[in-house]
N, C-alpha and C positions, 0 to 999 in steps of 0.2 A: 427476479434475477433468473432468468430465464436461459440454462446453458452452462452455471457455472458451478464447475465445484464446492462443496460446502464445506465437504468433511475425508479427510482421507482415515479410516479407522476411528481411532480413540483424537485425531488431530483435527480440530478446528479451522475453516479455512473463513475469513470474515473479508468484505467490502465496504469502500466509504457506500452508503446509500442518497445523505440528504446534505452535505454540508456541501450546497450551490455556491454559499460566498468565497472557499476557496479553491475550488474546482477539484474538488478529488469526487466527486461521485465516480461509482464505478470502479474504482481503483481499488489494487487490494491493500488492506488494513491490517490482516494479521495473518500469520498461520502461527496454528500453537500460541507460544507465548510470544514470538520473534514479530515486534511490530514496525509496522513499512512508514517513513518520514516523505512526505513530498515538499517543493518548492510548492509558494501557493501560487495563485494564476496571476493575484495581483505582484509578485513579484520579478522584475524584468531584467535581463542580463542577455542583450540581444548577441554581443560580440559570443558567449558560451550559449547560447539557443537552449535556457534549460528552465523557461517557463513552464512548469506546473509539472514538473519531472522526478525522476525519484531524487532523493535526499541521501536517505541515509537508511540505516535498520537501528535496530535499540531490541535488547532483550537475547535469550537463548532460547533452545530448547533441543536437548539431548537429541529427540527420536526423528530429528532430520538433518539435514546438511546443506545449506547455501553457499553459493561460488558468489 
């Protein structure tokens, strides 16, 4: 991972690495405790164009703030 944040302080910054079958390599997994939901790639919704796109979040975590 060559380029990318790991850790801001005490905060964990994490990536998908290996799961090819739903296309989230490279994508980010978590910060803290707050973890990131993707569409998978096998999933298609041409009219909203939101093949293997973000989802959703799931989780908190006090020491940051997401828009």
């Amino acid at each position: 991972m060559v380029g990318r944040i790991t850790s801001i302080g005490p905060i964990k910054i994490n990536y998908y690495e290996t799961d090819y079958d739903k296309g989230y390599k490279g994508k980010l997994k978590s910060i803290g405790t707050v973890k990131f939901i993707y569409f998978k790639d096998t999933y298609n919704n041409r009219k909203a164009n939101i093949i293997g796109k973000f989802k959703q979040q799931k989780g908190q975590d006090r020491r940051l703030i997401i828009h």
